[in-house]
C-alpha positions as CSV (number, residue, x, y, z in Angstrom):
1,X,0.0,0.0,0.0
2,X,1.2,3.5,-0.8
3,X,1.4,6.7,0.9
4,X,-1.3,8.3,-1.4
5,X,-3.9,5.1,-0.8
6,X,-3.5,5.3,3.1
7,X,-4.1,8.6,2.6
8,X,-7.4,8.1,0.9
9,X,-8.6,5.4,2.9
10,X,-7.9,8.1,5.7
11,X,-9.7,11.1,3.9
12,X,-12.7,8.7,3.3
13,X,-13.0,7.3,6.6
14,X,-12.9,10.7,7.8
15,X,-16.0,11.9,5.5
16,X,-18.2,9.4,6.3
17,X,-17.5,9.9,10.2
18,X,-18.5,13.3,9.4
19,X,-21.4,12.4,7.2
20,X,-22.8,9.3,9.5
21,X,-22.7,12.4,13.0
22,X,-24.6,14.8,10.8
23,X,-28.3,13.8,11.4
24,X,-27.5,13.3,14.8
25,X,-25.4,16.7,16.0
26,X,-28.1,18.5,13.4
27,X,-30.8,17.6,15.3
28,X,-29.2,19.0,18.5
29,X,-28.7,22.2,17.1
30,X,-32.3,22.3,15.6
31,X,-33.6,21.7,19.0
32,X,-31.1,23.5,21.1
33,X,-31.9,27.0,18.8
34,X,-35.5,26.2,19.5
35,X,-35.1,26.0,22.7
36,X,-33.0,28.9,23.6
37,X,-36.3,30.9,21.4
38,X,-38.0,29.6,24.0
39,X,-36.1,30.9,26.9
40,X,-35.3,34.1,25.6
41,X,-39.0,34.7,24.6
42,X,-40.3,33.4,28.1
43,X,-37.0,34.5,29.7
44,X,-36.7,31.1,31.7
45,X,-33.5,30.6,32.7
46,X,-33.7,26.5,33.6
47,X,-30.5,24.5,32.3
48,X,-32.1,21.0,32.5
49,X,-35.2,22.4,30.0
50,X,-32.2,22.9,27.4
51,X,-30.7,19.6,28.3
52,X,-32.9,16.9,27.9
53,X,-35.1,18.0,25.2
54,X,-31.6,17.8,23.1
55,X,-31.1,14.0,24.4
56,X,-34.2,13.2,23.7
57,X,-33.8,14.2,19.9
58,X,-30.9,13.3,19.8
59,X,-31.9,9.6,20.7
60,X,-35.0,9.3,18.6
61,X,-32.6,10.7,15.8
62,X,-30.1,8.2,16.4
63,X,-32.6,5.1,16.3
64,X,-34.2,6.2,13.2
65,X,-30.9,6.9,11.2
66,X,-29.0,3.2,12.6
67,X,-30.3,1.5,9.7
68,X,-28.6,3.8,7.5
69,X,-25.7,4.4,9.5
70,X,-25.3,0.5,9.6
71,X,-25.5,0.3,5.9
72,X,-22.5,3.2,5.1
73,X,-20.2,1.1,7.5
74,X,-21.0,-1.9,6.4
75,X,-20.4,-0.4,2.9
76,X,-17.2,0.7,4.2
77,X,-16.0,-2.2,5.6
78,X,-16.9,-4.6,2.2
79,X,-14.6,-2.0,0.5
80,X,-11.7,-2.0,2.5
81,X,-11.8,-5.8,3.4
82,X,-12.0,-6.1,-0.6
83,X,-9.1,-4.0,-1.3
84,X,-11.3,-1.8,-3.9
């Protein structure tokens, strides 16, 4: 293996870790700017209401997208265990 395939194997790996977190960290910031509308407009100034409405996304979003993420690495995996 060369220098210039680790390094693709690398880069790649690398994009899909950043494209498999994307649902996931989006839905946190989705629901943490909602939120923080929330307090500002009702100017309640609670840490846990900001808190565990973002788990809660954050774990319905992460059950719906496993199929998907399961299929990318799996992808992944074929490909580099395949050498192509």
């Amino acid at each position: 293996m060369s220098v210039d395939q680790a390094v693709d194997i690398v880069r790649e790996a690398l994009t899909l870790m950043l494209l498999l977190s994307l649902p996931i960290l989006g839905a946190a910031l989705v629901i943490g700017m909602g939120v923080s509308i929330f307090q500002a407009m009702t100017q309640i100034q609670e840490q846990t209401l900001s808190f565990v409405p973002k788990i809660i996304g954050m774990v319905i979003v992460t059950i719906l997208v496993t199929p998907w993420i399961a299929t990318m690495i799996l992808d992944f995996a074929r490909k580099m265990f395949s050498g192509g």
